[in-house]
FIKEDREN-613094 format. One record per residue (C-alpha): x, y, z; chain. Coordinates in steps of 0.25 Angstrom, whole numbers, padded with zeros to 4 digits. Layout:
! FIKEDREN-613094
ATOM   east  north     up  unit
ATOM      X      Y      Z     A
...
END
This chain:
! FIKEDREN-613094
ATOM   east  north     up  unit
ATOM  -0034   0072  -0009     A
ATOM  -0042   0060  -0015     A
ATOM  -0046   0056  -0001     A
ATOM  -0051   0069   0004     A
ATOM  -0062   0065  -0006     A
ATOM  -0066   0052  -0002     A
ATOM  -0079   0049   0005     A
ATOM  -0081   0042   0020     A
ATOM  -0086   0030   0014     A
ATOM  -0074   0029   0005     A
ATOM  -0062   0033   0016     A
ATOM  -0069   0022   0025     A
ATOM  -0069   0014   0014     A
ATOM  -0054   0016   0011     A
ATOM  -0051   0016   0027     A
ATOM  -0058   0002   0028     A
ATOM  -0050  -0005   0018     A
ATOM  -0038   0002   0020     A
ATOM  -0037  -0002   0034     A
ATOM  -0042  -0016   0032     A
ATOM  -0030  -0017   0022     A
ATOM  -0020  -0013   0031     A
ATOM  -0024  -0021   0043     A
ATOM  -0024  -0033   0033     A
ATOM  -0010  -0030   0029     A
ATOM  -0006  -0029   0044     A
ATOM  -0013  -0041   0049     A
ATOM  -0007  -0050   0036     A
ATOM   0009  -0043   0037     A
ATOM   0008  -0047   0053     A
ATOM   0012  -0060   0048     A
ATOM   0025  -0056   0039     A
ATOM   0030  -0048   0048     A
ATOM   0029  -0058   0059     A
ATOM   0033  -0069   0052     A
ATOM   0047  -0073   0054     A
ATOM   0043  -0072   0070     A
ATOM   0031  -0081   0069     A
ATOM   0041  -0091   0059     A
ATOM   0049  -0093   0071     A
ATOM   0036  -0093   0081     A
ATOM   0030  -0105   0072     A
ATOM   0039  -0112   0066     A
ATOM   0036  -0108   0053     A
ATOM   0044  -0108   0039     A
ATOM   0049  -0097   0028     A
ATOM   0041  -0106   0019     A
ATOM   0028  -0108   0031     A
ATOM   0029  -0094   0034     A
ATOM   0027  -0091   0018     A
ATOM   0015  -0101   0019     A
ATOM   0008  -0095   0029     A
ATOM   0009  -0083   0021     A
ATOM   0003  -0088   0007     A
ATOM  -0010  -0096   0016     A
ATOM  -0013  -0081   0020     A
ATOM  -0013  -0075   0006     A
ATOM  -0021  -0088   0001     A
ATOM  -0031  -0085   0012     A
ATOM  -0033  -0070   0008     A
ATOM  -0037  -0075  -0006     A
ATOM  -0048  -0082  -0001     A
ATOM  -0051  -0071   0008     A
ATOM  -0050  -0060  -0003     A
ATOM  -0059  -0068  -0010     A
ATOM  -0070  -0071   0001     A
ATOM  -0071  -0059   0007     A
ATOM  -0072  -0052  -0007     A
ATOM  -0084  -0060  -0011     A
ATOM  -0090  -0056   0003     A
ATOM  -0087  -0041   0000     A
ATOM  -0094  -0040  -0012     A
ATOM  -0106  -0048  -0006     A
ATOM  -0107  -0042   0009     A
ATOM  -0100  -0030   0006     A
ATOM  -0084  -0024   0006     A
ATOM  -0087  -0019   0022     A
ATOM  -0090  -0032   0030     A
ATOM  -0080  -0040   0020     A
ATOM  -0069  -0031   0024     A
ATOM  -0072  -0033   0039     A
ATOM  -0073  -0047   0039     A
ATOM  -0060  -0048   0032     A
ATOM  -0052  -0037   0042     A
ATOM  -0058  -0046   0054     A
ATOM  -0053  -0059   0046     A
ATOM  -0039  -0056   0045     A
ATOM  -0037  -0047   0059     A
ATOM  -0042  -0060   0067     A
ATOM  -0033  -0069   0060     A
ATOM  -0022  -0060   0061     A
ATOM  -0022  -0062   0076     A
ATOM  -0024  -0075   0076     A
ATOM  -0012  -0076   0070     A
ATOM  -0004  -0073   0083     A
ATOM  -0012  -0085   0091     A
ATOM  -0006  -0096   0079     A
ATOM   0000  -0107   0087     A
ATOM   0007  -0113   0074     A
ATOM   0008  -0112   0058     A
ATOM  -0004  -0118   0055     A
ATOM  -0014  -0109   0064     A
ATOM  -0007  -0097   0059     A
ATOM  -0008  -0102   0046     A
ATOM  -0025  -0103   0050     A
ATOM  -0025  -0091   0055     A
ATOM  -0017  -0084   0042     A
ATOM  -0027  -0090   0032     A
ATOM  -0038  -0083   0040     A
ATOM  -0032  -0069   0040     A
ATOM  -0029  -0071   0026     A
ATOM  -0046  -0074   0023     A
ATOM  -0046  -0060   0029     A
ATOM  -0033  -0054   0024     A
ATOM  -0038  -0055   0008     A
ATOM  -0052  -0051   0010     A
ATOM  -0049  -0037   0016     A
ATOM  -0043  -0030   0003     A
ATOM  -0055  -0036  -0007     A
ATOM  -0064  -0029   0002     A
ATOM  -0056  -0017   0005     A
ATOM  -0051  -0015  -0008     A
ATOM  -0066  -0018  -0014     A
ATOM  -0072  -0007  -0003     A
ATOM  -0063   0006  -0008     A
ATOM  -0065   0003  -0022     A
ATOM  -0078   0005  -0021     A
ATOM  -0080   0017  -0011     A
ATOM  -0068   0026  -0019     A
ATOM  -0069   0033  -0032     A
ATOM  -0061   0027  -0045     A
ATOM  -0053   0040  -0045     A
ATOM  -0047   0037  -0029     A
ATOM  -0048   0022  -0031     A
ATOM  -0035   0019  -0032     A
ATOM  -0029   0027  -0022     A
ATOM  -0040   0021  -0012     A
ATOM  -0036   0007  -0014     A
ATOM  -0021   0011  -0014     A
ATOM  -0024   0018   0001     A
ATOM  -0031   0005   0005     A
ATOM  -0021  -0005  -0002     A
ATOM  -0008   0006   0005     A
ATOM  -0015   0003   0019     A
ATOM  -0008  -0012   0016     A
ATOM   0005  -0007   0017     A
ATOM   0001   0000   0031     A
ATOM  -0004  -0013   0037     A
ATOM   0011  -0017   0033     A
ATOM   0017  -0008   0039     A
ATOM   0007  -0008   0053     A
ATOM   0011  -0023   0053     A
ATOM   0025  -0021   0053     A
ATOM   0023  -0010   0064     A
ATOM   0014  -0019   0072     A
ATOM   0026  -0030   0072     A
ATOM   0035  -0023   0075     A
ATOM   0029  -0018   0087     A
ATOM   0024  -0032   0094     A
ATOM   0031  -0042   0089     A
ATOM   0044  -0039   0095     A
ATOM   0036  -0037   0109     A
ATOM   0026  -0047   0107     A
ATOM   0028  -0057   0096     A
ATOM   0022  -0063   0083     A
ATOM   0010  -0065   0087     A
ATOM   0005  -0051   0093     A
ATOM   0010  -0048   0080     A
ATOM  -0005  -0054   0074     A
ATOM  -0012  -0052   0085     A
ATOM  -0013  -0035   0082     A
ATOM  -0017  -0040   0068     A
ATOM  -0031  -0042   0076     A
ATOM  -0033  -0027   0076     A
ATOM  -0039  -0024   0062     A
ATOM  -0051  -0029   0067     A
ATOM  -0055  -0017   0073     A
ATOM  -0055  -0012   0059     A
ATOM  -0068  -0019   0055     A
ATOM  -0077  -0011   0066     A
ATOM  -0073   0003   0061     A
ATOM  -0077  -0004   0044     A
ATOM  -0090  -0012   0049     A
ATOM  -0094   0003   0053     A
ATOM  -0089   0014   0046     A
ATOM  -0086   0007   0029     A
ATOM  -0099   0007   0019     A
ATOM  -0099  -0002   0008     A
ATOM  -0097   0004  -0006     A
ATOM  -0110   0009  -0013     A
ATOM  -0104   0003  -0025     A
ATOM  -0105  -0009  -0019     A
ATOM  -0118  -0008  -0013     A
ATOM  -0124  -0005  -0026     A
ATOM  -0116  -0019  -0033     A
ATOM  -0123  -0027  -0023     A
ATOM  -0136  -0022  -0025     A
ATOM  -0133  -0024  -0041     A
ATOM  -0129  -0038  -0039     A
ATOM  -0140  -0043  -0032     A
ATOM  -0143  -0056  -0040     A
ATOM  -0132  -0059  -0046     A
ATOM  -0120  -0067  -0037     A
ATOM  -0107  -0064  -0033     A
ATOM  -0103  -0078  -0041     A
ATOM  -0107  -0074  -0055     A
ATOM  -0103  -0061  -0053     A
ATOM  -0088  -0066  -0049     A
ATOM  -0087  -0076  -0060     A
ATOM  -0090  -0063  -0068     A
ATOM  -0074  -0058  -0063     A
ATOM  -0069  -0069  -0072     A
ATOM  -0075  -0066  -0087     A
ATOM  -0073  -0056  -0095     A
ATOM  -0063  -0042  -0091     A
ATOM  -0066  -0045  -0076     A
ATOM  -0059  -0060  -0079     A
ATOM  -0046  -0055  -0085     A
ATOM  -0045  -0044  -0073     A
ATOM  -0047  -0055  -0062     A
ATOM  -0036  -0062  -0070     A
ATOM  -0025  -0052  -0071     A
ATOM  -0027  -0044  -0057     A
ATOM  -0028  -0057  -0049     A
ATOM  -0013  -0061  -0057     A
ATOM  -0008  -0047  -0054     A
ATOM  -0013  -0047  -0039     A
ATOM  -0008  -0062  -0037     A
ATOM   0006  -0056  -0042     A
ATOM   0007  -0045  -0032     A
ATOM   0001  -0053  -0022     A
ATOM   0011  -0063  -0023     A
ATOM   0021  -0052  -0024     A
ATOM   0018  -0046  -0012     A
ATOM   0015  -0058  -0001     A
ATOM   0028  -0065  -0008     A
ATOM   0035  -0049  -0003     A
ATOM   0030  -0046   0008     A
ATOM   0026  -0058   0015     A
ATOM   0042  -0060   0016     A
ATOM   0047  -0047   0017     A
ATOM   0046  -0045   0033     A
ATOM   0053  -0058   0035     A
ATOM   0063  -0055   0023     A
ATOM   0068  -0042   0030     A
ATOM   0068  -0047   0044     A
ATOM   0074  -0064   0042     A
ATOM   0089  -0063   0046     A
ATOM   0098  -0061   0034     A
ATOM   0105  -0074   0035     A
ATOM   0091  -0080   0031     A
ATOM   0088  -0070   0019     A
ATOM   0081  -0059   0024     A
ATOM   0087  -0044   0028     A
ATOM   0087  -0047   0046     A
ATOM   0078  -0034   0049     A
ATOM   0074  -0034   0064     A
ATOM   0060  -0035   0067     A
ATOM   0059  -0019   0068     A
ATOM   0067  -0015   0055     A
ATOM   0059  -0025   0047     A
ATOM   0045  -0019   0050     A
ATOM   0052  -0004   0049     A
ATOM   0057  -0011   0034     A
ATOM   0042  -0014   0032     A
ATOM   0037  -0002   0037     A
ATOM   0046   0006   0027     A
ATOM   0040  -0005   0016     A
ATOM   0026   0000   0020     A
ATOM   0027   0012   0017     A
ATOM   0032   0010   0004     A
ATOM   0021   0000  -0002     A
ATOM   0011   0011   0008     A
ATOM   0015   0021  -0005     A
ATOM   0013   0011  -0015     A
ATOM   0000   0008  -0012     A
ATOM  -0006   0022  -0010     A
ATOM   0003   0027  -0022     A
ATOM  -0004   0017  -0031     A
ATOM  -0017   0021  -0029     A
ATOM  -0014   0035  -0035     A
ATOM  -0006   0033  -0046     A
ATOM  -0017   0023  -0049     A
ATOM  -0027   0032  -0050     A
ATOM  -0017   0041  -0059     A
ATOM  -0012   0033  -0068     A
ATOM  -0021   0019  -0069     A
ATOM  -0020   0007  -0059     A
ATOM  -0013  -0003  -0070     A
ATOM   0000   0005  -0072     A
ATOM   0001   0007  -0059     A
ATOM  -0004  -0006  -0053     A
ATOM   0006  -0013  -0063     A
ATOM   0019  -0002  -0061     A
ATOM   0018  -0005  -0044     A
ATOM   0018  -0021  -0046     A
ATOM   0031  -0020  -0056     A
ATOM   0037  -0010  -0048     A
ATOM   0036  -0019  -0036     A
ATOM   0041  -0032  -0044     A
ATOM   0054  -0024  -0047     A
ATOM   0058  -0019  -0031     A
ATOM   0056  -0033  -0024     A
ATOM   0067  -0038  -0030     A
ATOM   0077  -0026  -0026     A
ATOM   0070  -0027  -0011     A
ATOM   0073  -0042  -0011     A
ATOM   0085  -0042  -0013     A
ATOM   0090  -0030  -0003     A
ATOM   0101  -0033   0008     A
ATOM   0102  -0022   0015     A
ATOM   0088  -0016   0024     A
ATOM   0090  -0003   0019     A
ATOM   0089  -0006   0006     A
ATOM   0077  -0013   0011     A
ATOM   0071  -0003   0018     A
ATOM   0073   0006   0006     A
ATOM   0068  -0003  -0006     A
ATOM   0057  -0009   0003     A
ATOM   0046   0004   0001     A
ATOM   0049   0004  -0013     A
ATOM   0046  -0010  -0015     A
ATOM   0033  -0011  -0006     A
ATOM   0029   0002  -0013     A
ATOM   0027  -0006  -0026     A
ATOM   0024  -0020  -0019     A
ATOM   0013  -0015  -0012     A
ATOM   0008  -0002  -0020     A
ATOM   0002  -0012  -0031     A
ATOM  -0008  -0017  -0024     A
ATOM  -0016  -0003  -0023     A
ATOM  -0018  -0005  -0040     A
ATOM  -0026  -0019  -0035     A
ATOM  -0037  -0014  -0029     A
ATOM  -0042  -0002  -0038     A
ATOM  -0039  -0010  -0050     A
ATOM  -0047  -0023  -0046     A
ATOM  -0058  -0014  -0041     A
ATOM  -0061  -0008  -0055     A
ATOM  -0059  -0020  -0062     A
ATOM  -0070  -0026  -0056     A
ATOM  -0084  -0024  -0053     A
ATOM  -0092  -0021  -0039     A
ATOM  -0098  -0033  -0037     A
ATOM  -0087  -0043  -0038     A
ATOM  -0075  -0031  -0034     A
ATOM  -0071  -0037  -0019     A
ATOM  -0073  -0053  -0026     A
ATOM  -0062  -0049  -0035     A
ATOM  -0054  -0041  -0028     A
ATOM  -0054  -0051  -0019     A
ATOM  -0051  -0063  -0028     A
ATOM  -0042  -0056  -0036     A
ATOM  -0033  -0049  -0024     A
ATOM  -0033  -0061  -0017     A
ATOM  -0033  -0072  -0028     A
ATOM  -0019  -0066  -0028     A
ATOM  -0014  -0065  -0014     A
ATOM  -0017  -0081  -0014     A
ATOM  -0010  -0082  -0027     A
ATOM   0002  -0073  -0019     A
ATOM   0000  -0084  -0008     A
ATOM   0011  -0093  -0014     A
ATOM   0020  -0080  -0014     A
ATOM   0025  -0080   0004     A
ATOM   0027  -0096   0003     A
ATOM   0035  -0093  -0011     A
ATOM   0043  -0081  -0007     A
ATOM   0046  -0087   0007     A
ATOM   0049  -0101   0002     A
ATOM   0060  -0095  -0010     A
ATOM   0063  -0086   0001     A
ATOM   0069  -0097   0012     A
ATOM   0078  -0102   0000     A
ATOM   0081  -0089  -0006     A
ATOM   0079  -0078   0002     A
ATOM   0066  -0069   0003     A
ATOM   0073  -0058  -0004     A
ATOM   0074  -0068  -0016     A
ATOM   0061  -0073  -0015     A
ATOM   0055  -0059  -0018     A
ATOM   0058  -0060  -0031     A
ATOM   0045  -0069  -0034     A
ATOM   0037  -0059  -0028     A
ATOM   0045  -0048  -0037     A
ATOM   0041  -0056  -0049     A
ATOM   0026  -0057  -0047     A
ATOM   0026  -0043  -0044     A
ATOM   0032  -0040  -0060     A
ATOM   0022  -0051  -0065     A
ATOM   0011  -0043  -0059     A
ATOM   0015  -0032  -0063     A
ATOM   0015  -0036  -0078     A
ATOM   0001  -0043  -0077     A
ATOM  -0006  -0029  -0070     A
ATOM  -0005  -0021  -0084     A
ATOM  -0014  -0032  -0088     A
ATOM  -0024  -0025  -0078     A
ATOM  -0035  -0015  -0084     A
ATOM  -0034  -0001  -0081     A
ATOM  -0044   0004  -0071     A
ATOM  -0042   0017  -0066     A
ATOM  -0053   0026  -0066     A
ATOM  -0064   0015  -0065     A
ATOM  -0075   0017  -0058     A
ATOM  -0080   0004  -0051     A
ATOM  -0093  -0004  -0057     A
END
């Protein structure tokens, strides 16, 4: 088995990441999962709650970008803790907002944290794993997402029927405990080691302005167009889908209870679960671009057919398949932008371009929640089907990478 062959340094490695990613994903879906208790608790709107939702996303793009330069300067280690600690405070402060505009404070704030943790993560497995495994390494991390999901979803349906909303963020405090166990036990990459000892001299300036000529300028341009697709896609999706399964029929949505809501998203988990893991080895068998670009139109196909479900069977049943494909396409991100790009600038650019477009997705909860209140959400996913098929079309204009060993 391909991890029977791995080192310590590069299973810690994986381990870090991987569990930073999920916490992330657990601390950020608290807030979906909670939402339509926490409308009624503040007073908010479809359209408010949707505006919340995009100042997040516009956060983790400055986040991603800060914490990126910070990685490649100070090192992947310290960057990933500072970002985990980042967004688990804030996550519990969430739970102490005593109005709209201190939760909308306090989200901003997770959200600094939120994009910095997969620049670093991503930018720490790269470089410890092999070109041969890459692929299905940053597919493990990327597929620990969708098990932060699901721990969300398992979280609230535990305490917030016994003890309210805002319990609900305060658990999200835990990760913390994370960084102590990645302070001692995670090395940073020789690889990376040995760039900042070559670039002494040089500054992180001139060699950033260097992403934007040249082959390194067109690649910026087409994977940030393809990642703001798919980012908008999948905030514009998923953002709305707890609220879409559990608002009362009468008022658009499919009346799930509390508990068979986050049994529906459970049974969604495990579906995108697969698609991000699969993707890693079909990837590495048959190159990132086909695969990478077969995921995102696959998924622009489903959404439609789940959006426009009635009955929670068909829900249930259609739901795997579609996150399977939503979700899975993101594992081609992260070994593509990695060989793309060169060590010294890899977390800068895989921070910008990452979260360049989840601020671009930002418009994509206010859209999809405002067309929603008029239309019905299961209408309104049909934006986010369409910028999942345009992205789709734009990734064949990708360069293949598989096989590259990183420079």
């Amino acid at each position: 088995m391909w991890l029977s062959e791995a080192t310590p340094q590069q299973k810690r490695a994986l381990l870090a990441a991987s569990l930073g990613w999920m916490l992330d994903s657990m601390d950020v879906m608290l807030y979906s999962l909670v939402l339509t208790h926490m409308m009624a608790a503040l007073g908010m709107t479809q359209s408010t709650a949707g505006f919340l939702a995009s100042l997040t996303l516009l956060a983790s793009a400055v986040g991603g970008a800060v914490f990126g330069l910070i990685a490649d300067r100070a090192g992947r280690r310290p960057a990933l803790t500072a970002s985990i600690l980042v967004y688990s405070v804030f996550t519990a402060a969430c739970g102490f907002a005593r109005s709209v505009t201190e939760l909308a404070v306090f989200r901003v704030l997770l959200g600094l944290g939120m994009g910095g943790e997969w620049a670093c993560g991503a930018a720490l497995v790269a470089e410890t794993w092999p070109a041969r495994h890459r692929g299905k390494a940053l597919g493990l991390m990327q597929s620990s997402w969708a098990v932060g999901y699901a721990l969300a979803a398992v979280m609230t349906a535990a305490v917030l029927p016994r003890f309210g909303w805002r319990a609900v963020f305060w658990v999200g405090v835990a990760p913390a405990l994370v960084t102590l166990w990645i302070r001692r036990s995670v090395e940073e990459p020789e690889i990376w080691r040995r760039s900042r000892a070559e670039a002494r001299g040089s500054s992180q300036l001139a060699r950033l302005a260097a992403l934007v000529r040249g082959k390194h300028g067109r690649n910026v341009l087409v994977t940030t167009a393809v990642n703001a697709g798919t980012m908008f896609a999948y905030w514009g999706l998923f953002t709305w889908i707890p609220a879409y399964l559990s608002t009362p029929v009468a008022s658009g949505g499919r009346g799930l209870d509390v508990v068979r809501t986050s049994s529906w998203i459970l049974v969604m988990q495990a579906g995108a679960w697969l698609g991000y893991v699969s993707f890693g080895f079909i990837a590495d068998a048959l190159g990132r671009v086909k695969t990478y670009a077969a995921y995102i139109l696959a998924a622009g196909v489903l959404v439609p057919l789940y959006g426009g479900a009635r009955d929670p069977a068909l829900l249930l049943v259609l739901g795997p398949f579609m996150s399977f494909f939503a979700h899975g396409c993101f594992s081609g991100f992260g070994p593509i932008t990695a060989e793309l790009f060169p060590t010294a600038v890899r977390a800068s650019a895989q921070g910008f371009i990452y979260n360049f477009g989840r601020g671009c997705s930002a418009l994509a909860p206010l859209a999809v929640g405002a067309l929603g209140a008029e239309r019905g959400l299961g209408f309104a996913f049909l934006l986010t089907s369409g910028a999942y098929l345009a992205a789709g079309l734009v990734a064949l204009a990708i360069p293949e990478t598989r096989g590259r060993e990183l420079a």
